[in-house]
MARLUMVEX-376061 format. One record per residue: residue in one letter; x, y, z of N, C-alpha, C in turn; residue number from 0; chain. Coordinates in pm, 1 decimal. Example, Ala and Ser with C-alpha at 12.3 -4.5 7.8 and 13.67 -1.06 7.14 Angstrom:
// residues 2
<vexgu><kolza>A</kolza><n_c1>1319.0</n_c1><n_c2>-569.0</n_c2><n_c3>780.0</n_c3><ca_c1>1230.0</ca_c1><ca_c2>-450.0</ca_c2><ca_c3>780.0</ca_c3><c_c1>1320.0</c_c1><c_c2>-330.0</c_c2><c_c3>780.0</c_c3><rose>0</rose><drenro>A</drenro></vexgu>
<vexgu><kolza>S</kolza><n_c1>1285.0</n_c1><n_c2>-225.0</n_c2><n_c3>708.0</n_c3><ca_c1>1367.0</ca_c1><ca_c2>-106.0</ca_c2><ca_c3>714.0</ca_c3><c_c1>1290.0</c_c1><c_c2>3.0</c_c2><c_c3>787.0</c_c3><rose>1</rose><drenro>A</drenro></vexgu>
This chain:
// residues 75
<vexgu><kolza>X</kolza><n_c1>-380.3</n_c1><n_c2>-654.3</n_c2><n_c3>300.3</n_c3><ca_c1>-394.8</ca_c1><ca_c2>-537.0</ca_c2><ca_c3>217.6</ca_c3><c_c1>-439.5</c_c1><c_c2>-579.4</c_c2><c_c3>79.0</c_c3><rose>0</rose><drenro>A</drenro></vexgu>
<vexgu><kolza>X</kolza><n_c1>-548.3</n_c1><n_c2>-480.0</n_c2><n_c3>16.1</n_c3><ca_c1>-588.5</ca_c1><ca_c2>-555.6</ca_c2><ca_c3>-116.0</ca_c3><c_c1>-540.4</c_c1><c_c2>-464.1</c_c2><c_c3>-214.2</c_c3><rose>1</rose><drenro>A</drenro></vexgu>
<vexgu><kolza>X</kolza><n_c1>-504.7</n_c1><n_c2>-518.5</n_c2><n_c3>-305.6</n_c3><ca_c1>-476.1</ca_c1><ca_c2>-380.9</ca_c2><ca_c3>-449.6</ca_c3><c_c1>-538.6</c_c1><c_c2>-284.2</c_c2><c_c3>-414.5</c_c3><rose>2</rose><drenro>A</drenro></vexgu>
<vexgu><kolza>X</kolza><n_c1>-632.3</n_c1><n_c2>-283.8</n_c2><n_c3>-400.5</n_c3><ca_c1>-707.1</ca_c1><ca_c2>-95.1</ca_c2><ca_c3>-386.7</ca_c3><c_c1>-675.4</c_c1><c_c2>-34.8</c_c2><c_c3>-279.3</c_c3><rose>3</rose><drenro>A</drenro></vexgu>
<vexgu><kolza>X</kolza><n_c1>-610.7</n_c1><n_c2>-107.6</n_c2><n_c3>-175.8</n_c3><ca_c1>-611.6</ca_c1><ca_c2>-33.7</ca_c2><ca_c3>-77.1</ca_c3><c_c1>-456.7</c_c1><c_c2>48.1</c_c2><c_c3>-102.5</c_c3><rose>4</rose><drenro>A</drenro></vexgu>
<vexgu><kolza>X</kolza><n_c1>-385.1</n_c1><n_c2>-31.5</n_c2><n_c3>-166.7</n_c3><ca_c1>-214.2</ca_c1><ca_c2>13.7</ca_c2><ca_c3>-199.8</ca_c3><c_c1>-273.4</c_c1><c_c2>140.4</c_c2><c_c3>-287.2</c_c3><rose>5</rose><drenro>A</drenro></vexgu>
<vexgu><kolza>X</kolza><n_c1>-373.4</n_c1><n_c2>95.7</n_c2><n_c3>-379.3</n_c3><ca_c1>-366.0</ca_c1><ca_c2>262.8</ca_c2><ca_c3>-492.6</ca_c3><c_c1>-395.8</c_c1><c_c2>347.4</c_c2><c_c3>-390.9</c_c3><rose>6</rose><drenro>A</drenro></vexgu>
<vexgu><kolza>X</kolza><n_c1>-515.3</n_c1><n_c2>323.1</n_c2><n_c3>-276.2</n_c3><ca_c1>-563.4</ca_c1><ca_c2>443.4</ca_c2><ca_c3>-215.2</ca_c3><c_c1>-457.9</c_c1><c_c2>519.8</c_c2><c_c3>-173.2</c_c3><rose>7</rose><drenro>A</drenro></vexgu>
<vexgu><kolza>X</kolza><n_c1>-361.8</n_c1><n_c2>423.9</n_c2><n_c3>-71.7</n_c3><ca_c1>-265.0</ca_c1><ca_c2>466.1</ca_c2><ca_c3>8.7</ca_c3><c_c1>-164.3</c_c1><c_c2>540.3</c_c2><c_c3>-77.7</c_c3><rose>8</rose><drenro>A</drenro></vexgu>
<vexgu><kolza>X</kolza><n_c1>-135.4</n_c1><n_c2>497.0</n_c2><n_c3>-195.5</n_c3><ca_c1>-17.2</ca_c1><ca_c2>579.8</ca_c2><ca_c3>-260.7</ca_c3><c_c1>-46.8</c_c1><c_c2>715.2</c_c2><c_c3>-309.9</c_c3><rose>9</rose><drenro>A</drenro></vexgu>
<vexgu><kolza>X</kolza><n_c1>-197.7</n_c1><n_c2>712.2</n_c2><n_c3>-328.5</n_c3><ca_c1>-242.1</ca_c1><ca_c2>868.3</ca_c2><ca_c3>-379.8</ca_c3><c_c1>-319.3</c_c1><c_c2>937.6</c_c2><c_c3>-256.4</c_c3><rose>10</rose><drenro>A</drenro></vexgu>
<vexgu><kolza>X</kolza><n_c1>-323.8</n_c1><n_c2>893.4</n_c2><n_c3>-140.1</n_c3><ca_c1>-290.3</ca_c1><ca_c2>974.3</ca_c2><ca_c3>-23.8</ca_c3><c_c1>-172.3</c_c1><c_c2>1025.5</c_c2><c_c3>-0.3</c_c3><rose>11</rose><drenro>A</drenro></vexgu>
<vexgu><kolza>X</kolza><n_c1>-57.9</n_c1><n_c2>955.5</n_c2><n_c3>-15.4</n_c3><ca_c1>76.5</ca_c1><ca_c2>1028.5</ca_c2><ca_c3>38.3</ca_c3><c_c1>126.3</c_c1><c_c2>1084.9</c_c2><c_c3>-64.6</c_c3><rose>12</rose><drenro>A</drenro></vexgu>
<vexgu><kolza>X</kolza><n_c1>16.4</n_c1><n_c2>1093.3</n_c2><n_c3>-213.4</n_c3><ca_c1>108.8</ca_c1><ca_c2>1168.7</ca_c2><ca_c3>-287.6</ca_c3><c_c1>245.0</c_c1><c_c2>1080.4</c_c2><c_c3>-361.1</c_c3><rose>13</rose><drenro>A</drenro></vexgu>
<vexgu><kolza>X</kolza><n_c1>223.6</n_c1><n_c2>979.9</n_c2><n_c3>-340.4</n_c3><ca_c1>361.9</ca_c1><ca_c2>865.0</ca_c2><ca_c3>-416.3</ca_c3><c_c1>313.6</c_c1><c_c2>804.5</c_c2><c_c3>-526.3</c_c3><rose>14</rose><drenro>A</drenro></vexgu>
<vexgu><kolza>X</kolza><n_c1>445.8</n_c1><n_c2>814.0</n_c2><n_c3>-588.1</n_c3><ca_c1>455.1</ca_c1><ca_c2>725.9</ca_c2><ca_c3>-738.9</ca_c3><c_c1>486.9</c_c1><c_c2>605.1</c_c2><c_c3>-690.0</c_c3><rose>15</rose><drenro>A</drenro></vexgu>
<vexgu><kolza>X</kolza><n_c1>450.5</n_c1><n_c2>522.4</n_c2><n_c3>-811.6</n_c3><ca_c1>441.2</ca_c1><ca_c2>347.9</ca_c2><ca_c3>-821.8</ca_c3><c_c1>630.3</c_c1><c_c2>329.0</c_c2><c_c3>-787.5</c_c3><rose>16</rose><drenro>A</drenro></vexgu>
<vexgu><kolza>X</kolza><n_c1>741.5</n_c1><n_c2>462.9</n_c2><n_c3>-860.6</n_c3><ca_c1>856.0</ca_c1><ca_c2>459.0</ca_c2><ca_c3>-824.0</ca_c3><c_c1>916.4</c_c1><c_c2>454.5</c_c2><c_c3>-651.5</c_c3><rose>17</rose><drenro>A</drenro></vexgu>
<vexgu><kolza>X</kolza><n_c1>835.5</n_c1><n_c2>572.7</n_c2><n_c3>-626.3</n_c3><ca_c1>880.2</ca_c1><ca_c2>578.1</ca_c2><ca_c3>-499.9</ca_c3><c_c1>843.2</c_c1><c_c2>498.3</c_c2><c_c3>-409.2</c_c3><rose>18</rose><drenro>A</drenro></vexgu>
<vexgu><kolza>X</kolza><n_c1>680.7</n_c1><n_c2>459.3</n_c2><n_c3>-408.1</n_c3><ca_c1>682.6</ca_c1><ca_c2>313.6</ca_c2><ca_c3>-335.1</ca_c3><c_c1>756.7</c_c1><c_c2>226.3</c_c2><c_c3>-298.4</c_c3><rose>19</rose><drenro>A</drenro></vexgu>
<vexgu><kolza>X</kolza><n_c1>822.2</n_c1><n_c2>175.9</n_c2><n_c3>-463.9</n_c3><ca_c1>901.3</ca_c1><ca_c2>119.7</ca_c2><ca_c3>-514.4</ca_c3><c_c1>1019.3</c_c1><c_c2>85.0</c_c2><c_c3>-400.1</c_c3><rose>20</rose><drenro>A</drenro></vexgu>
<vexgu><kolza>X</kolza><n_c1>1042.9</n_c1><n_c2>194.6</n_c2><n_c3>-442.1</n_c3><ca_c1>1190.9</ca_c1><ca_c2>240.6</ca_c2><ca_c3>-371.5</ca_c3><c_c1>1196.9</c_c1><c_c2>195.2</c_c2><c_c3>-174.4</c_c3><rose>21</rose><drenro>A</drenro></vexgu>
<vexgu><kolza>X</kolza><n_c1>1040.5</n_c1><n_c2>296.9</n_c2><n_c3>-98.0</n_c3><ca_c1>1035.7</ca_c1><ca_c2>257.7</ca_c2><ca_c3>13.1</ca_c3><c_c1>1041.2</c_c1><c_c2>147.1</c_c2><c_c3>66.4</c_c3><rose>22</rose><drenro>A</drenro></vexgu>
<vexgu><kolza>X</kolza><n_c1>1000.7</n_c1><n_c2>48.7</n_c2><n_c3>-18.6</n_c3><ca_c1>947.3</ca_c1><ca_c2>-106.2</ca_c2><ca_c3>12.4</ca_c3><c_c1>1047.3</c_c1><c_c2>-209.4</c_c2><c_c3>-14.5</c_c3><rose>23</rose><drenro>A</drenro></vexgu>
<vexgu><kolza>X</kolza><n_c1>1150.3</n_c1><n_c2>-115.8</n_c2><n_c3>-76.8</n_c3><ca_c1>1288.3</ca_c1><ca_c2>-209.6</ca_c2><ca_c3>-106.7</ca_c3><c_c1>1245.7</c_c1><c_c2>-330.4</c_c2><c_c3>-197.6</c_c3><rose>24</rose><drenro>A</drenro></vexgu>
<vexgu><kolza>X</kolza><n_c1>1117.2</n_c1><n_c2>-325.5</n_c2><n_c3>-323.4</n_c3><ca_c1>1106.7</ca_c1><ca_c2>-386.9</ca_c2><ca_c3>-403.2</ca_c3><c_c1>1114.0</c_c1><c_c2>-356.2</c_c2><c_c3>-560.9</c_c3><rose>25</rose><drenro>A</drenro></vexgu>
<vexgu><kolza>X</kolza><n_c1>1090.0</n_c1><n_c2>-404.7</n_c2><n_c3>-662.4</n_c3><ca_c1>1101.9</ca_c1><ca_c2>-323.7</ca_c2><ca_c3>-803.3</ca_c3><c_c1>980.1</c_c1><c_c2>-242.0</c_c2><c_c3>-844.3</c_c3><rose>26</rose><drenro>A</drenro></vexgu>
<vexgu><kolza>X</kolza><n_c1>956.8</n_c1><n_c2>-135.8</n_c2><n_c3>-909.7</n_c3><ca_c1>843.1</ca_c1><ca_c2>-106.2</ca_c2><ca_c3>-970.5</ca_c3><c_c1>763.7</c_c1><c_c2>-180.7</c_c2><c_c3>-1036.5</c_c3><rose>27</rose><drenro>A</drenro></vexgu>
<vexgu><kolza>X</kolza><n_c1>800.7</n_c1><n_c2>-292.3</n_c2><n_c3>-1096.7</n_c3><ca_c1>683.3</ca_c1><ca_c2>-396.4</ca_c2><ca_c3>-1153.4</ca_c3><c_c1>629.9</c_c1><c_c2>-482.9</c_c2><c_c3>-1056.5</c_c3><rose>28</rose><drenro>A</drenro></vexgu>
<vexgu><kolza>X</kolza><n_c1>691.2</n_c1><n_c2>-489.3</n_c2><n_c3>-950.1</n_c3><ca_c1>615.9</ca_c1><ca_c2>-593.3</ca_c2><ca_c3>-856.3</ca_c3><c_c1>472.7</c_c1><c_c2>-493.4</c_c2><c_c3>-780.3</c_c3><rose>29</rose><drenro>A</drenro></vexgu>
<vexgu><kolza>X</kolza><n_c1>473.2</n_c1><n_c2>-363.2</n_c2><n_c3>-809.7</n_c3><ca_c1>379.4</ca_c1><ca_c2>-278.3</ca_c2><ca_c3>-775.6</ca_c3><c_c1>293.7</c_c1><c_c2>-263.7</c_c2><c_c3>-815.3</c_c3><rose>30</rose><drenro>A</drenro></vexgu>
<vexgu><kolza>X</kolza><n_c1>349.3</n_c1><n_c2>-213.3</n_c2><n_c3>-990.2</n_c3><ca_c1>234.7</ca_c1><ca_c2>-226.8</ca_c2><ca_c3>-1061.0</ca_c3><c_c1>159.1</c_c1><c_c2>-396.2</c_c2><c_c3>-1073.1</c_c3><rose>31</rose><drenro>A</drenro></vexgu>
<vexgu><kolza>X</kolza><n_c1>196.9</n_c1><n_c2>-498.2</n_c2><n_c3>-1051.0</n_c3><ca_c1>169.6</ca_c1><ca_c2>-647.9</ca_c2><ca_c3>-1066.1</ca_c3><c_c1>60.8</c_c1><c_c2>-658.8</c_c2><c_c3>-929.0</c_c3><rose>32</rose><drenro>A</drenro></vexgu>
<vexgu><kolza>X</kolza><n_c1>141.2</n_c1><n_c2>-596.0</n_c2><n_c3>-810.7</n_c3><ca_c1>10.1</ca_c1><ca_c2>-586.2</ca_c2><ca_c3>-673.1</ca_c3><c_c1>-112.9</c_c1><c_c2>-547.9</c_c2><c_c3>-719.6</c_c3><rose>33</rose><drenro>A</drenro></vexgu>
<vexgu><kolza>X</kolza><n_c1>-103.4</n_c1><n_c2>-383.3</n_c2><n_c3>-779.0</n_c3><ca_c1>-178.1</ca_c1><ca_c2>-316.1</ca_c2><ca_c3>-793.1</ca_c3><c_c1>-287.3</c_c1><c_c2>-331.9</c_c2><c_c3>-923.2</c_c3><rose>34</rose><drenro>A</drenro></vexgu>
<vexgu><kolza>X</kolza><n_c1>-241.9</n_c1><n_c2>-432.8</n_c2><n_c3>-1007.8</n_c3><ca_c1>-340.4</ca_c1><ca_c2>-485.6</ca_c2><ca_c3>-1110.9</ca_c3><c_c1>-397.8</c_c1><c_c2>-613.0</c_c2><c_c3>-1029.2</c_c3><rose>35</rose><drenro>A</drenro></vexgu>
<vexgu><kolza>X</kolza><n_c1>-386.8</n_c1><n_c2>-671.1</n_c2><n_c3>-948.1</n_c3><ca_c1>-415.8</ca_c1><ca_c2>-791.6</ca_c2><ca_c3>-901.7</ca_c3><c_c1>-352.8</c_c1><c_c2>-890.9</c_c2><c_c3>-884.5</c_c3><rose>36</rose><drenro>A</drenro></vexgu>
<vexgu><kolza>X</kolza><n_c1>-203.3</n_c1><n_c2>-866.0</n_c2><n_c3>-966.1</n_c3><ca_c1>-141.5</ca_c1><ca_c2>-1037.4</ca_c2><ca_c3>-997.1</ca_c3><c_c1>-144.8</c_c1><c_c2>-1090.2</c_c2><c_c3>-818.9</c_c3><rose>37</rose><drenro>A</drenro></vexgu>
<vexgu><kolza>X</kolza><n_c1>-132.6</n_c1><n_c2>-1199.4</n_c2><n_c3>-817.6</n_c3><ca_c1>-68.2</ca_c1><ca_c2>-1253.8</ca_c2><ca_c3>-691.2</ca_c3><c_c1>95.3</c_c1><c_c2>-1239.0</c_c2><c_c3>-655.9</c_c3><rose>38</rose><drenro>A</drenro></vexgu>
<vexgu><kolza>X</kolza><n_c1>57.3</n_c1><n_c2>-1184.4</n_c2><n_c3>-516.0</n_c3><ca_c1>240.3</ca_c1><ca_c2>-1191.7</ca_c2><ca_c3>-531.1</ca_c3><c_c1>263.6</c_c1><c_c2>-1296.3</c_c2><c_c3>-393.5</c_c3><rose>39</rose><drenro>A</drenro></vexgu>
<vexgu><kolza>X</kolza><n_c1>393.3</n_c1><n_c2>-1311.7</n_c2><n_c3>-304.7</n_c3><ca_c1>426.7</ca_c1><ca_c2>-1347.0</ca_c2><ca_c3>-198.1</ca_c3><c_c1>356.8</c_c1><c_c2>-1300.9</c_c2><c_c3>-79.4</c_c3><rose>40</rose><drenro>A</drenro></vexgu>
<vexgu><kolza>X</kolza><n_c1>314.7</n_c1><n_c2>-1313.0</n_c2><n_c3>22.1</n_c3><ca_c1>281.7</ca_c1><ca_c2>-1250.3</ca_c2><ca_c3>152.4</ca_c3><c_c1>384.9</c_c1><c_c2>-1139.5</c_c2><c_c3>191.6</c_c3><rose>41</rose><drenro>A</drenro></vexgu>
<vexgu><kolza>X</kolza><n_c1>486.9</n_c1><n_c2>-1225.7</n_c2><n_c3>207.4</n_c3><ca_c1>608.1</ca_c1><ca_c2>-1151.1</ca_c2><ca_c3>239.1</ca_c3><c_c1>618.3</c_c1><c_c2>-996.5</c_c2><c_c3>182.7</c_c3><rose>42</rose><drenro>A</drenro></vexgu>
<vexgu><kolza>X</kolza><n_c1>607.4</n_c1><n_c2>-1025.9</n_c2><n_c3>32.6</n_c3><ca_c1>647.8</ca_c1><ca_c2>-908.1</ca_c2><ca_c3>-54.7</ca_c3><c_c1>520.3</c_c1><c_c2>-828.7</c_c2><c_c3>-35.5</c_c3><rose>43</rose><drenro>A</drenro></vexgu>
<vexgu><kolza>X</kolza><n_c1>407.8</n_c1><n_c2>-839.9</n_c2><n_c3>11.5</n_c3><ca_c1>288.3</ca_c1><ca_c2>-789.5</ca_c2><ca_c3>44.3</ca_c3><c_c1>295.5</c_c1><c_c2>-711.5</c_c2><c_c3>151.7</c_c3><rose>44</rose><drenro>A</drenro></vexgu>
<vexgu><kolza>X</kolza><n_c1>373.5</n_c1><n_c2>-781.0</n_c2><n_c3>290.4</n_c3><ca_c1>387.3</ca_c1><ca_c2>-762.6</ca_c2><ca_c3>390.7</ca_c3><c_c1>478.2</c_c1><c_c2>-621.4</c_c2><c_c3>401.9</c_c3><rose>45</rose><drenro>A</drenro></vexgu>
<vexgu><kolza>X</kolza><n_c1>554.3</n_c1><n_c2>-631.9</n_c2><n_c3>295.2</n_c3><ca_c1>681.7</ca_c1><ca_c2>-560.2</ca_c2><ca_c3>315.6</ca_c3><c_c1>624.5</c_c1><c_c2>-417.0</c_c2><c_c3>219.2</c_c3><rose>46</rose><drenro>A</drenro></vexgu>
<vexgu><kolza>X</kolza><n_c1>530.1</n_c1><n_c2>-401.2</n_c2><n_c3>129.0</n_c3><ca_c1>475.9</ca_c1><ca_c2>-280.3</ca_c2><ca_c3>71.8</ca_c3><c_c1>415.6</c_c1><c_c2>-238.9</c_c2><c_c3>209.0</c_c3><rose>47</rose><drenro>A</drenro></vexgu>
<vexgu><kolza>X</kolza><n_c1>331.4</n_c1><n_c2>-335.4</n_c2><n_c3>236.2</n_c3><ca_c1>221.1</ca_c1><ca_c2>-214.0</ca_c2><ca_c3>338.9</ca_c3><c_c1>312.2</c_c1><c_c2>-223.2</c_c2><c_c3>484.4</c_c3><rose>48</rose><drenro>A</drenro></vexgu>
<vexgu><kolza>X</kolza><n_c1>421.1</n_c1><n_c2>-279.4</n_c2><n_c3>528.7</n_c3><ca_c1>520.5</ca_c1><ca_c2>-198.8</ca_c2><ca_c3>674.3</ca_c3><c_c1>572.3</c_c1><c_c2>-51.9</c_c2><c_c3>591.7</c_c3><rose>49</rose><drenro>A</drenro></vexgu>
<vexgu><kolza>X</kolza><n_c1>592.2</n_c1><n_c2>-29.5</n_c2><n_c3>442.5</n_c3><ca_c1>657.7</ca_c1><ca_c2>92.6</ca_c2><ca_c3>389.5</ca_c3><c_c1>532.4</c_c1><c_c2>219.9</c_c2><c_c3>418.2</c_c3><rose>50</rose><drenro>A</drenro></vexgu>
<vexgu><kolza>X</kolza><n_c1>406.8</n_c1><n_c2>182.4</n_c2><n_c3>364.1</n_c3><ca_c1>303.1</ca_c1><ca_c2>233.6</ca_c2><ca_c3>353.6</ca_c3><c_c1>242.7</c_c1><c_c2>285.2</c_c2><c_c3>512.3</c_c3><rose>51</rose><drenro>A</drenro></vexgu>
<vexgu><kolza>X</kolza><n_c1>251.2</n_c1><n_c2>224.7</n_c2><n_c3>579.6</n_c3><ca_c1>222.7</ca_c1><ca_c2>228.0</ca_c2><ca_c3>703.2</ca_c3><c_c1>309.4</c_c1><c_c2>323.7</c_c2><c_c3>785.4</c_c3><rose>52</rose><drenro>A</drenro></vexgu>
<vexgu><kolza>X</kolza><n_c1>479.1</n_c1><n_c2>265.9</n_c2><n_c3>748.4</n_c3><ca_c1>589.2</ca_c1><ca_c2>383.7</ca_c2><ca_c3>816.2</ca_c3><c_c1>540.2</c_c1><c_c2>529.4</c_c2><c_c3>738.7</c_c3><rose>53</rose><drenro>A</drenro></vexgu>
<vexgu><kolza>X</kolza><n_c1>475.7</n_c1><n_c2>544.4</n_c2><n_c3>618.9</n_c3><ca_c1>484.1</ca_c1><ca_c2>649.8</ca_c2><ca_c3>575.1</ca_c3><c_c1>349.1</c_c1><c_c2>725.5</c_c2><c_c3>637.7</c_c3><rose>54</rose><drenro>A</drenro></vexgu>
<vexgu><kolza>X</kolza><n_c1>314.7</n_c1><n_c2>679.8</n_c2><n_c3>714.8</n_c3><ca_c1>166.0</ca_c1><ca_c2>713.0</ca_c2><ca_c3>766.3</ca_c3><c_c1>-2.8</c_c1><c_c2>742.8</c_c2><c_c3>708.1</c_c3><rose>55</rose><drenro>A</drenro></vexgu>
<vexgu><kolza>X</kolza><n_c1>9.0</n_c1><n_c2>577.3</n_c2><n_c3>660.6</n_c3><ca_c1>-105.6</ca_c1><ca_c2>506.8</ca_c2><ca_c3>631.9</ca_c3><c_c1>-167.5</c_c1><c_c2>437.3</c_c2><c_c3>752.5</c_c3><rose>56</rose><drenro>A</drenro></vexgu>
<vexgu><kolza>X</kolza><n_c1>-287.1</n_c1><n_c2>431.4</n_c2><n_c3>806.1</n_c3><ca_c1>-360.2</ca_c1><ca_c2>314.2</ca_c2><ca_c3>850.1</ca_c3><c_c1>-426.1</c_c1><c_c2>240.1</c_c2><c_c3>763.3</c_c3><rose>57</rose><drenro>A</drenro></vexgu>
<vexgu><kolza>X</kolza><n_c1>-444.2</n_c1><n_c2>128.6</n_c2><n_c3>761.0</n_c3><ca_c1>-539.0</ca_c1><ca_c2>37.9</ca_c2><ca_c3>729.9</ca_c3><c_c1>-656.8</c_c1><c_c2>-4.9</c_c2><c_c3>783.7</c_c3><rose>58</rose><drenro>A</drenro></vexgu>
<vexgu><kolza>X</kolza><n_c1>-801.5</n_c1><n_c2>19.7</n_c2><n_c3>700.6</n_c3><ca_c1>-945.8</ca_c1><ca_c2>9.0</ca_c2><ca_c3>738.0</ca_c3><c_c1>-992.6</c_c1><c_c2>-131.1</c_c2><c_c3>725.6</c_c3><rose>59</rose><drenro>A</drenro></vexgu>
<vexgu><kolza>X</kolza><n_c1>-1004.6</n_c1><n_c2>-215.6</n_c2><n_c3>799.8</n_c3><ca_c1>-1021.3</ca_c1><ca_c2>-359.7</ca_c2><ca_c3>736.2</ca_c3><c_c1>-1167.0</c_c1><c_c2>-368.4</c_c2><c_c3>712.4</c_c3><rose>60</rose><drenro>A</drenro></vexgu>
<vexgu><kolza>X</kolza><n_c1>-1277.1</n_c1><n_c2>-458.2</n_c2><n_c3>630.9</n_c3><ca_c1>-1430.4</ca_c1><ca_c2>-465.0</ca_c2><ca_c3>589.0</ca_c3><c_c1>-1477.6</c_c1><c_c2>-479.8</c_c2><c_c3>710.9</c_c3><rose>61</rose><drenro>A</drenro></vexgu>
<vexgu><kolza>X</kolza><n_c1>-1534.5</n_c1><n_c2>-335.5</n_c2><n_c3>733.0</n_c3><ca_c1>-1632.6</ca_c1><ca_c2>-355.1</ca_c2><ca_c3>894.1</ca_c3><c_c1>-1757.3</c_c1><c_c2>-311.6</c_c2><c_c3>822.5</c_c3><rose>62</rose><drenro>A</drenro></vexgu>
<vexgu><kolza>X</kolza><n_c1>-1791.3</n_c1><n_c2>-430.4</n_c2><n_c3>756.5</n_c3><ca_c1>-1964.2</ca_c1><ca_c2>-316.5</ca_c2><ca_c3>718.0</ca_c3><c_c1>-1943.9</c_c1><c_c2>-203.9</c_c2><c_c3>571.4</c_c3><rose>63</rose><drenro>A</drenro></vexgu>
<vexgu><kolza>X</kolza><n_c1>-1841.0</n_c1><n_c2>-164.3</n_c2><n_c3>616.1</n_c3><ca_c1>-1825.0</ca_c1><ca_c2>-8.6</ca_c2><ca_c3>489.8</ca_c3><c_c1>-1736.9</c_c1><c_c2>-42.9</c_c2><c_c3>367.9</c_c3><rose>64</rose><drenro>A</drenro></vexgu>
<vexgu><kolza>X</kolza><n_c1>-1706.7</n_c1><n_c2>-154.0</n_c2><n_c3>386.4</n_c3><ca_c1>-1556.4</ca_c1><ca_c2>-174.1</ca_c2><ca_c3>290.8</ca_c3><c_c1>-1427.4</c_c1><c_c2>-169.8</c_c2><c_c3>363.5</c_c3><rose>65</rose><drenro>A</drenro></vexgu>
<vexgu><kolza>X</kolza><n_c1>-1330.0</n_c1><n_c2>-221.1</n_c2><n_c3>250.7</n_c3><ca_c1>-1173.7</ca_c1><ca_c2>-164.1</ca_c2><ca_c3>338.9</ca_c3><c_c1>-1174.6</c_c1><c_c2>-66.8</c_c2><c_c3>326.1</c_c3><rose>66</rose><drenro>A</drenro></vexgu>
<vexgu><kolza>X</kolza><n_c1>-1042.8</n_c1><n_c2>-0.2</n_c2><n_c3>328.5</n_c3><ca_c1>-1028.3</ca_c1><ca_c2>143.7</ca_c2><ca_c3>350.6</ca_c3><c_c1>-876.3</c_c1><c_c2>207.1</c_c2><c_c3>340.6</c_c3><rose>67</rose><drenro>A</drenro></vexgu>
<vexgu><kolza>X</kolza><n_c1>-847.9</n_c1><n_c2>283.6</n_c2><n_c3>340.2</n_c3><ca_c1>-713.3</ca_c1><ca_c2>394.9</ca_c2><ca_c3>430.1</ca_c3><c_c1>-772.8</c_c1><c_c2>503.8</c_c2><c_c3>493.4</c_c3><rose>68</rose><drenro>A</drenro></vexgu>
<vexgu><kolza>X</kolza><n_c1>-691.5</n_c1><n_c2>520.8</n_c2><n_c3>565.2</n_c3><ca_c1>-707.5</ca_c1><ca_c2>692.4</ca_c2><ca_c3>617.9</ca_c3><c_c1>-526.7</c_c1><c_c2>710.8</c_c2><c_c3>648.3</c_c3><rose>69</rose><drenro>A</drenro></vexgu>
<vexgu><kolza>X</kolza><n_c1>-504.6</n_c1><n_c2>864.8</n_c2><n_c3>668.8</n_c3><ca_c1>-379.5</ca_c1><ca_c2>883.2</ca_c2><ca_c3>706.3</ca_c3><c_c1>-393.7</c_c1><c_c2>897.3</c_c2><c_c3>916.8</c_c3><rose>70</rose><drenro>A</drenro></vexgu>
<vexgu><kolza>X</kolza><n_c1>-262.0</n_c1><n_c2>855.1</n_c2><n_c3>941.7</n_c3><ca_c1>-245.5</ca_c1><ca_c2>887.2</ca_c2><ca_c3>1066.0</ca_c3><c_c1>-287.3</c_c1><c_c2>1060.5</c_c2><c_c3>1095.9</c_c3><rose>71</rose><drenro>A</drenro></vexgu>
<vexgu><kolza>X</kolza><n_c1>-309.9</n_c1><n_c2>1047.1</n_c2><n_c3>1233.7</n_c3><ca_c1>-298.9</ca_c1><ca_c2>1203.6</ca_c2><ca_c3>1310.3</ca_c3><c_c1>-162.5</c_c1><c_c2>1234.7</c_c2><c_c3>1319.9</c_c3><rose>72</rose><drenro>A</drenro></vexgu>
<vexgu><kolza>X</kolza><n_c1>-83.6</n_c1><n_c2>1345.0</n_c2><n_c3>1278.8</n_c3><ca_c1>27.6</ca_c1><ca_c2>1399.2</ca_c2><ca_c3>1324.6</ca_c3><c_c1>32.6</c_c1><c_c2>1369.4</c_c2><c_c3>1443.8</c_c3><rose>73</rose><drenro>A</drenro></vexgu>
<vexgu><kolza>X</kolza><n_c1>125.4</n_c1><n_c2>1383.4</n_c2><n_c3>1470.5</n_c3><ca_c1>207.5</ca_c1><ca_c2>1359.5</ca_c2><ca_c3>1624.4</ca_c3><c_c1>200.8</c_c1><c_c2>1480.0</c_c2><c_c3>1691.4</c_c3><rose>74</rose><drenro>A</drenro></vexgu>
């Protein structure tokens, strides 16, 4: 997952850098720190986008068009 793809995803579901926060069971600065570029852990990477994903995000990986999000289909 790259920084842009976390902003896309959070202003698809409508979430603050807090509530992310909160889903991902990490602090708000480690978000904003993703989301400017800093480097963080895999792990702590890993563990934003399983939150992002439960919240019903997919991830577009560079096929030609760029990365991406889209939201899941309802169930």
């Amino acid at each position: 997952m790259l920084p842009s793809q976390c902003r896309m995803a959070r202003a698809a579901l409508e979430l603050g850098v807090r509530e992310l926060a909160a889903m991902a069971r990490v602090s708000t600065n480690t978000i904003t720190r993703f989301e400017r570029g800093e480097a963080l852990k895999d792990r702590t990477i890993d563990d934003i986008r399983a939150a992002l994903e439960a919240a019903g995000v997919v991830f577009i990986e560079a096929n030609g068009g760029g990365p991406g999000v889209r939201l899941k289909e309802p169930a």
